[in-house]
N, C-alpha and C positions, 0 to 999 in steps of 0.2 A: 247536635248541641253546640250552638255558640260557646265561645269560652274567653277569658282575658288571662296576662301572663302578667306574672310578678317576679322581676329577679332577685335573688340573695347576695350575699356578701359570698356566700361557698355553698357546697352541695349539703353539707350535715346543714346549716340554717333552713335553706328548702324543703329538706327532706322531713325536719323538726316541724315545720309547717304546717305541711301538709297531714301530717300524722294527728298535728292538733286539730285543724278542723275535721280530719274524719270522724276523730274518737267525740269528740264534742257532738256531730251528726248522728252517732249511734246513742247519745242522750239526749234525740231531741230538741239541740239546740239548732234552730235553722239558719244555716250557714251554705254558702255553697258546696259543691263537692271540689274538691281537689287532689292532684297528685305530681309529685314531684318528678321534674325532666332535668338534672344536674342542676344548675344554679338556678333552675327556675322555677316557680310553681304554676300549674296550669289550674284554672278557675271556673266551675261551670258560668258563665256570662246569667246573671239575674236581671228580667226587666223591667222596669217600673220605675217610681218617682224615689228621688230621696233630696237630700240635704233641705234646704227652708220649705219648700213648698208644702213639707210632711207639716208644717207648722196650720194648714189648713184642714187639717184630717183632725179628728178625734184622737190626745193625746195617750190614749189605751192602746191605740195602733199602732205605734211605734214604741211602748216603755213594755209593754208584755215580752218583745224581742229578748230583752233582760233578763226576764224570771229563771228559765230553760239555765242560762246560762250560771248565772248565782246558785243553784242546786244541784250546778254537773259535780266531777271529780274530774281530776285530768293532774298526772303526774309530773313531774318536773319544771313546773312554773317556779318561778323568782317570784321575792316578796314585793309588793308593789311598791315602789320607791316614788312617793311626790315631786321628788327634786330632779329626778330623770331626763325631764326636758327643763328643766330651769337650771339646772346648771352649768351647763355649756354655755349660756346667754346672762352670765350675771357680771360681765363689764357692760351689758345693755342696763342693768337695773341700777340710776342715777341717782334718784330719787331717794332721801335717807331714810324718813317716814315708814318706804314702802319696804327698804331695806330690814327696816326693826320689825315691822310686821313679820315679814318670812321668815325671821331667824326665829321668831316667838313660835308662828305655826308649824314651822320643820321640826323644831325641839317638843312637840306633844301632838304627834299626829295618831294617832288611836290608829290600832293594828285590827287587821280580822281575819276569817276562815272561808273566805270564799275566793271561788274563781272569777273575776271579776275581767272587764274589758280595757280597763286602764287609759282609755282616750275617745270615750265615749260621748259623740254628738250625733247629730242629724248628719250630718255628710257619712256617718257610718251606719246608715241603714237604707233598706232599699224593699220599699214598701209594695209588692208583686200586686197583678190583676188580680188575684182574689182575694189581696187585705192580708196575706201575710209576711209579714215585717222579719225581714233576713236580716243580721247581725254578718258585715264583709271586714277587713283591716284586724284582723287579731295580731297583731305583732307585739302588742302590752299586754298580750294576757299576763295578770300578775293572781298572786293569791290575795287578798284582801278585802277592806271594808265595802259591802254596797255602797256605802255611801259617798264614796269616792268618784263612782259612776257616777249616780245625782249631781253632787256637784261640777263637777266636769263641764255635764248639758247645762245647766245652769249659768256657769260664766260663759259658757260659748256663745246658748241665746241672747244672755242680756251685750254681748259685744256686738252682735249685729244691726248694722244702722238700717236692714232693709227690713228691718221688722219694726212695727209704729211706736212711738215715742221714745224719750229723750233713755239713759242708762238707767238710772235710777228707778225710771218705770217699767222698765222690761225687765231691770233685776228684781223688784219687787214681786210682777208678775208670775214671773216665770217660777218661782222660788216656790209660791202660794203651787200653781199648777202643779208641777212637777213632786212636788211632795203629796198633794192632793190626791191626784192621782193614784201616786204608788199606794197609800194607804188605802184608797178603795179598790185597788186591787188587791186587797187582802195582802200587803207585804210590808214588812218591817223595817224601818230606818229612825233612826237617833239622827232626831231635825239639828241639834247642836253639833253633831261631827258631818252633817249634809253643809252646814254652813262653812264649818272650817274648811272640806276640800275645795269648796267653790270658791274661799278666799284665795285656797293656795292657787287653784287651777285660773284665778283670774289675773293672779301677779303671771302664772305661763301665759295666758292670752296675751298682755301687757309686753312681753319681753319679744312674742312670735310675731304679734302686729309693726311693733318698734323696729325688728330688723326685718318687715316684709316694706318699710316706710312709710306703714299705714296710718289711719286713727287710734293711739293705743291707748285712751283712755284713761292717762295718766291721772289726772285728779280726780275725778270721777272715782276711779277705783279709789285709788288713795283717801278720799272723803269717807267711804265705806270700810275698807278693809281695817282701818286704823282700830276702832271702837270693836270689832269683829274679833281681831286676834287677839287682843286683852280678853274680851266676854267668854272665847271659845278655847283659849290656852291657857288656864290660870293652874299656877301649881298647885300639885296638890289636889287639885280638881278630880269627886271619883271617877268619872267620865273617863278620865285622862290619868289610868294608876300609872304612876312609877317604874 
């Protein structure tokens, strides 16, 4: 069995790890196998296609990977924190628009009960010769809303310029798909808390593009996110108790 290695910051991180993807493996969630070697964790090597290309497959083949995961149990997760990766990066966030935006979706982001993947796109799946869709990078497992996940792949799609058309058409797209989808596969998501994480998850795209000195789609999102986090944060909102 091929394999790849991952190192930790220490041996309890590794060790933490690796115990998550097994126990997650004994519910069916398909993941690779792993076990930890002091700082490191050893990976069984999975082969097959992932990140854009899965955007040519049938989008059931890569969002079922999900399901398994959203109805494990798994002890000692941290509550999902949105602000996670956007924190560290907010002398990148210039922009004051985009600023008011964050502060409005950080202050009403709907909590939930599941185990969730916390950084969920296409580069974190890895679609094997017989069509089954492996779930690799658990490092965010958090507990929380699915629909965090959703949004997530949704800002990531719509940031990709090698996917056709201009932002606005991809974010449109992919929003319709990706929702679409989930719902004919029989699984439940609140389309108004799908859109707020994908707001928040696009201000992270914006901030991880900006200091890679990419395209970071600053007005573009901006154009969108403004109308979004008013529609999707308002107080008081039942969606959004107190």
């Amino acid at each position: 069995m091929s394999s790849c290695i991952k190192t930790f910051a220490d041996a309890a991180q590794a060790t933490e790890a690796a115990r998550r993807s097994m126990a997650l493996r004994q519910q069916e969630v398909m993941t690779p196998r792993a076990y930890a070697n002091g700082q490191t964790v050893v990976f069984e090597r999975i082969a097959g296609c992932s990140g854009l290309p899965l955007t040519q497959r049938p989008i059931y083949d890569w969002l079922t990977s999900l399901i398994p995961l959203h109805t494990s149990v798994l002890d000692g997760l941290p509550p999902f924190d949105p602000m996670l990766r956007i924190s560290p990066r907010l002398d990148l966030l210039t922009n004051p628009s985009l600023r008011a935006a964050l502060y409005r979706l950080a202050q009403a982001s709907p909590r939930g009960g599941s185990v969730i993947h916390g950084d969920f796109h296409l580069g974190q799946v890895i679609a094997g010769p017989d069509s089954v869709a492996w779930l690799i990078d658990l490092d965010d497992l958090a507990i929380g809303p699915v629909e965090a996940d959703l949004g997530n792949l949704i800002a990531n799609l719509a940031t990709q310029d090698h996917l056709p058309g201009p932002f606005a058409v991809r974010l449109e797209h992919w929003q319709q798909a990706v929702q679409g989808a989930w719902f004919r596969l029989d699984q439940a998501a609140n389309p108004t808390w799908v859109e707020h994480f994908a707001a928040l998850a696009l201000i992270r795209r914006h901030l991880k593009l900006r200091k890679q000195a990419r395209r970071d789609f600053e007005a573009d999102i901006t154009a969108w996110i403004t109308p979004v986090a008013c529609r999707t944060s308002p107080s008081g909102n039942a969606a959004y108790p107190d």
